[in-house]
Wavefront OBJ file of the C-alpha trace (Angstrom):
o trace
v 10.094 10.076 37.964
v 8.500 12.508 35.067
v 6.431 12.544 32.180
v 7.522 12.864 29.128
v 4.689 14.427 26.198
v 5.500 13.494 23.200
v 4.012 15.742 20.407
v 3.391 14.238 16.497
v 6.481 15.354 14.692
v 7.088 17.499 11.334
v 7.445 14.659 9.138
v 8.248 17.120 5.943
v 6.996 17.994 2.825
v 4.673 20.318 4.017
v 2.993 17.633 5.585
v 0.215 18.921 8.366
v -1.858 16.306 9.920
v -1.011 12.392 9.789
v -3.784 9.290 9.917
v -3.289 6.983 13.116
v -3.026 3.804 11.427
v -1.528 1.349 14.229
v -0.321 2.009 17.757
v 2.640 -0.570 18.183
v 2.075 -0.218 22.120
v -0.274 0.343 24.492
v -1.061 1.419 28.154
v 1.670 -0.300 30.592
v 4.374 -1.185 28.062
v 8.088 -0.083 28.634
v 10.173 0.938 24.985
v 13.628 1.439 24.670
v 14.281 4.607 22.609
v 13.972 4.455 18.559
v 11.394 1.336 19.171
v 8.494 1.861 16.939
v 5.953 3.286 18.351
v 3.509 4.253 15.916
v 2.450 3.860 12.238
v 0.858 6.786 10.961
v -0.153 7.892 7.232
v -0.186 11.111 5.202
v -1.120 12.029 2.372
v 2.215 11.271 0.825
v 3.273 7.831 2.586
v 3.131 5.682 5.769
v 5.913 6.782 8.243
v 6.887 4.820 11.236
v 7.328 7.076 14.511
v 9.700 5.459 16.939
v 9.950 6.160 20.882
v 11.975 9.667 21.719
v 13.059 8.158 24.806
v 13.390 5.115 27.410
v 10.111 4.758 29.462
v 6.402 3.553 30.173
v 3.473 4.703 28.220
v 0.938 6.359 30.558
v -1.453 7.505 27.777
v -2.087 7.217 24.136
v -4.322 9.935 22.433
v -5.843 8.987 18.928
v -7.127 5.362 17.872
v -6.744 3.677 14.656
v -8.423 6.044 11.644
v -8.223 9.165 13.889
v -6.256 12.273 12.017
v -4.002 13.781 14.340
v -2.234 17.423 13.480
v 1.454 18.003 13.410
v 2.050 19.608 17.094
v -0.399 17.594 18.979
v 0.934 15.826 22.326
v -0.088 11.879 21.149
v 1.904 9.797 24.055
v 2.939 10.154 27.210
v 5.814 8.482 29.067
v 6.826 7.694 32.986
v 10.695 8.345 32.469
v 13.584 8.575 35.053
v 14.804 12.143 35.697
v 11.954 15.065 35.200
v 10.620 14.869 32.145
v 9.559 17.370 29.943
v 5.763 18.461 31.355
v 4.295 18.149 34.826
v 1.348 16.987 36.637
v -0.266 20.112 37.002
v -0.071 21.114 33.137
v -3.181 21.031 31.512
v -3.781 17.966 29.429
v -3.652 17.709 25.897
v -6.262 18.740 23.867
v -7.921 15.415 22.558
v -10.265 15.323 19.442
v -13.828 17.109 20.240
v -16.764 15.280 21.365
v -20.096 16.288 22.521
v -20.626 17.416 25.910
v -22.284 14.761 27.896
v -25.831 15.804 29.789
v -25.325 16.588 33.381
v -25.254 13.471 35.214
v -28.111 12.358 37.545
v -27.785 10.775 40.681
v -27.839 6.951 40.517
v -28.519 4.338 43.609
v -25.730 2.651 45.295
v -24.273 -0.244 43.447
v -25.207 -3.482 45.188
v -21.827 -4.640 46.870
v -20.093 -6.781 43.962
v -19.203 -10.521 44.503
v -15.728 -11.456 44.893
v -13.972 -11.797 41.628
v -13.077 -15.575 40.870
v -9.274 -16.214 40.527
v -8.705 -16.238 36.673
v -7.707 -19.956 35.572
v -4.013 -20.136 34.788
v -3.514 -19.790 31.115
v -3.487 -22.701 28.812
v -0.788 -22.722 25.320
v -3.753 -23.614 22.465
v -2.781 -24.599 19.284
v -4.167 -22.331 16.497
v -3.876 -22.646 12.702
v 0.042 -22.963 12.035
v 1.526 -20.697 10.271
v 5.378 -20.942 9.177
v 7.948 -18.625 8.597
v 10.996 -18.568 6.675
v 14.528 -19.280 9.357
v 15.491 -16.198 10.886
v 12.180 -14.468 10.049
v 11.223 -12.360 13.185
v 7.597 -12.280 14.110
v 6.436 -8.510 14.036
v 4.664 -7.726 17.314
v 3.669 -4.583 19.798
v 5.511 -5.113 23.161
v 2.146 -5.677 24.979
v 1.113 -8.906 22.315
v 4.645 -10.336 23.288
v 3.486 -10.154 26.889
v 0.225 -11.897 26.694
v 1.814 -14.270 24.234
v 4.264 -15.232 26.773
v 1.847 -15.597 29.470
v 0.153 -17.967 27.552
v 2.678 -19.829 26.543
v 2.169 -18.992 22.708
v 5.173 -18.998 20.082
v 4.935 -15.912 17.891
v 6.738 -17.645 15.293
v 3.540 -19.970 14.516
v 0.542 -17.209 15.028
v -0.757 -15.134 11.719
v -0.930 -11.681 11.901
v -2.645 -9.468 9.881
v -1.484 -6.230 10.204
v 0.739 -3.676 8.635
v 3.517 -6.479 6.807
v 1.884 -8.871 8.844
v 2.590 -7.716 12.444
v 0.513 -9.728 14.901
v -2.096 -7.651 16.541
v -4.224 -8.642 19.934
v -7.334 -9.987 17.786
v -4.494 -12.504 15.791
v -3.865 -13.435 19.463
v -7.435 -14.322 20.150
v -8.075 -16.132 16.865
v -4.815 -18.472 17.785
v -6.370 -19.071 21.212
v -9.535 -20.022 20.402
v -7.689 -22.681 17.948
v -9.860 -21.047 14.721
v -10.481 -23.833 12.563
v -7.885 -26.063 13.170
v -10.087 -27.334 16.635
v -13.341 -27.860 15.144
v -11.936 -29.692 12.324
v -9.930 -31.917 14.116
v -12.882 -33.414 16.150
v -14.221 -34.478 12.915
v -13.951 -38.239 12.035
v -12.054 -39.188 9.223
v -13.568 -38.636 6.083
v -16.560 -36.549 7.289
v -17.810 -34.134 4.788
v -20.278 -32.668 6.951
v -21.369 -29.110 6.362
v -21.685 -26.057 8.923
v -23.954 -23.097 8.666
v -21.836 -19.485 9.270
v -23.561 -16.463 10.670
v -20.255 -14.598 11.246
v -19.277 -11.030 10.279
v -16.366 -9.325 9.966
v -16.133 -5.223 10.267
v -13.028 -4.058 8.747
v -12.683 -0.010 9.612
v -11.067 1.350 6.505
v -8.068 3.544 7.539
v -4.241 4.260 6.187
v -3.451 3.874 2.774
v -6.622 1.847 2.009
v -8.669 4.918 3.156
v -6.431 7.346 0.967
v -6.697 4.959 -2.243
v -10.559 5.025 -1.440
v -10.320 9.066 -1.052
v -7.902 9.040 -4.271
v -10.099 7.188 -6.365
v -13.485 8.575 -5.280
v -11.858 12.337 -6.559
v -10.536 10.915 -9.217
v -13.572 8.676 -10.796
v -16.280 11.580 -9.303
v -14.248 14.999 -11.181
v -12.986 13.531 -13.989
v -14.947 11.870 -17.154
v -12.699 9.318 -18.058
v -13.112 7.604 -21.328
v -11.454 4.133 -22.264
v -9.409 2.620 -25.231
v -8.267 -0.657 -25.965
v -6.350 -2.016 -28.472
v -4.523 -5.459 -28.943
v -0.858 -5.755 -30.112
v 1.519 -8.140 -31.664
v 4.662 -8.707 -29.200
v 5.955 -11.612 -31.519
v 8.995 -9.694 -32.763
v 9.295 -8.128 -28.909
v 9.281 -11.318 -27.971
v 12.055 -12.457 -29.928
v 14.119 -9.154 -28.680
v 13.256 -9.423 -25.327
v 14.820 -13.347 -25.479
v 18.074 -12.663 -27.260
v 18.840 -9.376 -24.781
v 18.231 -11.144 -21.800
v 20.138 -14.009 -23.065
v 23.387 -11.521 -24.179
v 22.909 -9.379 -21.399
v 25.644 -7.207 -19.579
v 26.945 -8.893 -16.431
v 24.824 -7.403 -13.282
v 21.968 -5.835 -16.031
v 18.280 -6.661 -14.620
v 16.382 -9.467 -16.889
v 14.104 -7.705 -19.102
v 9.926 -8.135 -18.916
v 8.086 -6.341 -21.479
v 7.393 -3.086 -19.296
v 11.189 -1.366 -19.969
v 10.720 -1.895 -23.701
v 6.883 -0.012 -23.082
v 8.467 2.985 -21.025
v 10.912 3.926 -23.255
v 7.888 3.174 -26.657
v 6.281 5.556 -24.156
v 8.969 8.295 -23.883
v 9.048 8.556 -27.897
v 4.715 8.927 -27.824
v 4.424 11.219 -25.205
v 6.998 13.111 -27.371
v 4.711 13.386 -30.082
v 1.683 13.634 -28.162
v 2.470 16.302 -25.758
v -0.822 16.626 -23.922
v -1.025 13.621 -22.977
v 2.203 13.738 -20.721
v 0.858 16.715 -18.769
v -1.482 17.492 -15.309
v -4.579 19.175 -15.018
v -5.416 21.270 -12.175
v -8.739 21.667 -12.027
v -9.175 24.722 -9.824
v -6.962 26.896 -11.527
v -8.415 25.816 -15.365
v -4.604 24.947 -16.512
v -2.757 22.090 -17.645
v 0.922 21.595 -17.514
v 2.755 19.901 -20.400
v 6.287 18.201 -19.161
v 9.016 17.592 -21.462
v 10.179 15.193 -18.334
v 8.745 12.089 -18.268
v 8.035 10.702 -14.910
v 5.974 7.418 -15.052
v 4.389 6.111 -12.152
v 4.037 2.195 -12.027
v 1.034 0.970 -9.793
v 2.745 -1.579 -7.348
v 0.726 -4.128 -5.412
v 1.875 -4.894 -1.547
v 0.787 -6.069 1.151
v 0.124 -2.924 2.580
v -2.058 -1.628 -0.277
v -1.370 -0.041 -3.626
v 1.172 2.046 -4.031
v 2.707 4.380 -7.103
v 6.720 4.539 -6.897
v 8.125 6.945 -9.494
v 10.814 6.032 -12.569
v 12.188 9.860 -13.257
v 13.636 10.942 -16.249
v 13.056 8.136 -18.333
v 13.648 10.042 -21.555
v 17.097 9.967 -20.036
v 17.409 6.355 -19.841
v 18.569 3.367 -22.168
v 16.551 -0.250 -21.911
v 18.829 -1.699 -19.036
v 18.525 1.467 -17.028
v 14.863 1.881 -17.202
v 14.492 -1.783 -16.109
v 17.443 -1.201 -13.420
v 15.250 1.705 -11.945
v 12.005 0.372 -12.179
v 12.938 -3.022 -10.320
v 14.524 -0.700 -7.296
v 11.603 1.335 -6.868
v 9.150 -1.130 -6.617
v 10.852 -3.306 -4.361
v 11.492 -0.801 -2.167
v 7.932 0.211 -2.093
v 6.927 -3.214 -1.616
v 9.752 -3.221 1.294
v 8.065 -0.252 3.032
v 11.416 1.807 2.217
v 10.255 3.974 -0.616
v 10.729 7.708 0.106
v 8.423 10.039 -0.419
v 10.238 11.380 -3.326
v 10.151 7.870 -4.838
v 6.335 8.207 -4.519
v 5.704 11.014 -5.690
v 6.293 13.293 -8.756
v 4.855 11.211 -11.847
v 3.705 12.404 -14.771
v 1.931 9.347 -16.073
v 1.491 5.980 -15.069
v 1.205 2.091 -16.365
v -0.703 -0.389 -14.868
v 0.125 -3.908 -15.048
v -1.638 -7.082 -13.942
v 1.004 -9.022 -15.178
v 0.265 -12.724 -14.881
v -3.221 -11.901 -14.438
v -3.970 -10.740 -17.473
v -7.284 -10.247 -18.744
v -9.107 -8.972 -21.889
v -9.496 -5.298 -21.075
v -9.750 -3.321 -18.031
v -11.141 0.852 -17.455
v -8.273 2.402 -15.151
v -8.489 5.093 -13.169
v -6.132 8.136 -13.539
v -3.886 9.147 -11.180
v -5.008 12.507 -10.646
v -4.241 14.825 -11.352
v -2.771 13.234 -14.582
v -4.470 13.099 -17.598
v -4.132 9.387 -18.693
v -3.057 5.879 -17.498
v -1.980 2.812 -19.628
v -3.307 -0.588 -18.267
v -0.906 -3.932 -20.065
v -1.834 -7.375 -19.766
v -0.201 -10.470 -20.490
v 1.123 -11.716 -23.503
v -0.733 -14.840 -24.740
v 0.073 -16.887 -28.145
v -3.627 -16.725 -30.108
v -3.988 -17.861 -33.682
v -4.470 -14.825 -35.817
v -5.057 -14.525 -39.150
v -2.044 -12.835 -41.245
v -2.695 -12.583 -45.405
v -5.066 -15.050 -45.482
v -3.420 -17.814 -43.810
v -3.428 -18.843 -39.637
v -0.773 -18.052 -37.990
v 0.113 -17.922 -33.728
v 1.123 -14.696 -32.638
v 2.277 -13.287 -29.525
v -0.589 -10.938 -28.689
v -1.054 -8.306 -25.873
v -3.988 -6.469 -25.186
v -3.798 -2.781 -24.154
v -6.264 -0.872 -22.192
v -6.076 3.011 -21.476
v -8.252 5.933 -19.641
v -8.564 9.337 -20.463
v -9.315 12.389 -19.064
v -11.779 13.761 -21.400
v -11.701 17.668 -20.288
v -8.635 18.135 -21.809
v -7.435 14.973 -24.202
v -9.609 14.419 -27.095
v -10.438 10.530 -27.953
v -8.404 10.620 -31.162
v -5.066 12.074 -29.148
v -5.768 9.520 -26.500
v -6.104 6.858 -29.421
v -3.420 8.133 -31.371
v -0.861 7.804 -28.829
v -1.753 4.066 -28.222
v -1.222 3.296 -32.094
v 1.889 5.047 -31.954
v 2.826 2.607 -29.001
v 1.787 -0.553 -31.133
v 3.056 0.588 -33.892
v 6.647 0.771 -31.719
v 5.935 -2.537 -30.086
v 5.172 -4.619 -33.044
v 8.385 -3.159 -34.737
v 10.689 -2.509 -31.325
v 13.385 -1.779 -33.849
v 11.425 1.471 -33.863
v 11.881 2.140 -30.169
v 15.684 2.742 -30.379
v 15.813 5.207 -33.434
l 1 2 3 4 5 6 7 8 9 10 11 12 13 14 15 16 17 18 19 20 21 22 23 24 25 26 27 28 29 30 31 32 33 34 35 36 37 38 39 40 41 42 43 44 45 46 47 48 49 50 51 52 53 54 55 56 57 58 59 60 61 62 63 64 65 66 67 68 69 70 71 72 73 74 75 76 77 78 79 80 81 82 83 84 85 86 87 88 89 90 91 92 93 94 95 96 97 98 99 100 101 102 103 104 105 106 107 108 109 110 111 112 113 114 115 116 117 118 119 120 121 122 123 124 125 126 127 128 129 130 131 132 133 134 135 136 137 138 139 140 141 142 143 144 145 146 147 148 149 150 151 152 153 154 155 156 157 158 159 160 161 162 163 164 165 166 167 168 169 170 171 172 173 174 175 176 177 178 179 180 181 182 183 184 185 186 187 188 189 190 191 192 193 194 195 196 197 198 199 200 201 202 203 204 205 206 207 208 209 210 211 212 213 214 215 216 217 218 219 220 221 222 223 224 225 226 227 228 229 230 231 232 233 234 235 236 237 238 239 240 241 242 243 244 245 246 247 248 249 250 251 252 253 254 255 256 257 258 259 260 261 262 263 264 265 266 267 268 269 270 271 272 273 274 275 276 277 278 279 280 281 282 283 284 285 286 287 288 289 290 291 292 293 294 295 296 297 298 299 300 301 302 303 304 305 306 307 308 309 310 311 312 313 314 315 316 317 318 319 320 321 322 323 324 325 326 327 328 329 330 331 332 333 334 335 336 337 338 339 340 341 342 343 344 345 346 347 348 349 350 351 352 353 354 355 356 357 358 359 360 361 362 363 364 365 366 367 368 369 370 371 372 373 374 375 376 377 378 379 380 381 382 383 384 385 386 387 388 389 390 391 392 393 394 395 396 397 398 399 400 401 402 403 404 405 406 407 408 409 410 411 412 413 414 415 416 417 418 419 420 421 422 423 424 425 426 427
């Protein structure tokens, strides 16, 4: 038998250092090679290291939230055959710490009792949670184990890790029956009331420790200002029905955002500085002719930013086609870093949540950011008479170093303008 080291690999893109966000095995477990391993997050995206080989992990270096550099020996394996390092190499160098005071000489333990057999474990029956046929429950090798020793089916526990893997703590609140137990004591129709003194500490690492590090440099360098305007979609409206109802065989179904990329395309055109990025350190902003937008994407992994390129190059059923791929495949943890990366200016939507008005934050180091919200028929007053209109409300941040309000403000009327007269958009 050997060991096997297994250093943290070049992942690419000049990529130095990656965030530990999950360990998908611990101490004890045997993997099969390409089983993954280990979840870990640069500054680009979340990449999922699998095993380099068959074996048992002997040691894991790095916890959840600890940054590890390219290079650095992170696992260790028992494997058949020698291995690639012996016992006598030195170990791994492991994050600093402070050197502990010389230790002192302590009195003999008293001789310990002998340990009481462990009862046999006991299947409880947690909150149940179902999953679609077929659906595999996502798991580390070692929860599988204990989950089978206690004669607990995956299938019904909640997890609530990284697309919901099942982590030990999941485990425990299945075992201890969570709610379900306490609530089925209860008599029928009792409404009594219980007083809560739990806590929960959630350690904020991965991608929600990058959007807090994103936003904090964003919101903290740059003096953002906000515009809002409201526009009538009626006439979109009306467009937006008869295309999707005379569409091409195989074309996407159209929401409003295609029609507000390519309004976009023709406004950044004419406002120039407002399709560029500022780098603050070197005093100089870029203009693009390209335009890249970025559209914020919800998951359940956090917020991401996929990337529709070259939209001045696209029609209406290509923009949409493009959009819809990239942000399912960031919401199916398959986006590439290319796909995330790159824009030059990005919409965010809230779609069905709507809302009046909202302040976004740019995407540095972009210059400006386009919040939509829902359509909504409102009675409006139109030469003197009431009339219900179609009316969306558009919200917009500025970086205020380099885009002056009235460019900032002038590109949004030019995008109403477009919107309440789409004919516009396509001449």
């Amino acid at each position: 038998m050997g060991t096997f080291a297994f250093k943290l690999p070049d992942i690419g893109e000049g990529v130095v250092e990656g965030e530990v966000v999950e360990w998908m095995v611990a101490v004890g477990d045997t993997v099969k090679e390409d089983d993954p391993i280990l979840s870990v997050m640069t500054d680009k995206a979340t990449v999922e290291i699998p095993a380099p080989c068959d074996g048992t992990v002997t040691k894991i270096i790095g916890d959840a939230g600890d940054i590890l550099p390219v290079g650095v020996v992170c696992i260790e394996f028992e494997v058949d055959g020698d291995g690639n390092a012996s016992a006598s190499e030195p170990e791994p160098a492991a994050p600093a710490v402070e050197e502990a005071p010389e230790p002192v000489a302590e009195p003999e333990p008293a001789p310990a009792p002998e340990p009481t057999p462990a009862p046999e474990p006991v299947a409880v029956a947690g909150p149940v949670v179902e999953r679609a046929p077929g659906t595999k429950p996502l798991a580390a090798p070692a929860v599988r184990q204990r989950a089978r020793d206690a004669g607990v089916d995956l299938y019904h526990v909640a997890g609530s890790g990284p697309a919901g893997r099942i982590t030990h703590a999941d485990l425990d609140v299945h075992l201890s029956g969570g709610a379900s137990r306490a609530s089925s004591a209860m008599p029928m129709g009792s409404s009594a009331k219980v007083a809560k003194t739990g806590t929960e500490e959630i350690k904020v690492i991965g991608l929600r420790r990058k959007i807090a590090d994103s936003m904090m440099a964003s919101y903290s360098t740059i003096p953002h200002f906000s515009y809002f305007e409201e526009v009538d979609v009626t006439e979109l409206e009306s467009l937006r029905q008869h295309l999707n109802a005379t569409r091409p065989e195989g074309a996407p179904k159209l929401t409003y955002l295609p029609f507000i990329m390519l309004a976009l395309v023709k406004g950044l055109g004419q406002r120039p500085e407002c399709n560029a990025l500022f780098d603050d350190e070197a005093g100089v902003v870029t203009r693009h002719e390209a335009v890249h937008l970025g559209i914020a994407t919800q998951t359940d992994r956090g917020l991401y930013v996929p990337v529709v390129k070259h939209v001045e190059a696209m029609d209406i059923w290509s923009a949409a086609a493009e959009m819809g791929r990239v942000t399912q495949a960031t919401r199916d943890g398959k986006a590439g870093v290319d796909e995330l990366t790159g824009s030059t200016f990005t919409i965010t939507s809230l779609g069905r949540m709507g809302g009046l008005g909202a302040t976004p934050i740019i995407n540095k180091p972009e210059v400006g950011i386009l919040g939509v919200h829902n359509a909504k028929d409102r009675a409006v007053v139109i030469d003197g008479r009431v009339e219900v209109r179609r009316i969306m409300n558009l919200s917009s941040s500025w970086d205020h170093r380099v885009v002056d309000g009235h460019d900032g403000a002038s590109l949004v009327q030019l995008l109403k303008s477009m919107l309440e007269h789409p004919a516009t958009i396509f001449m």
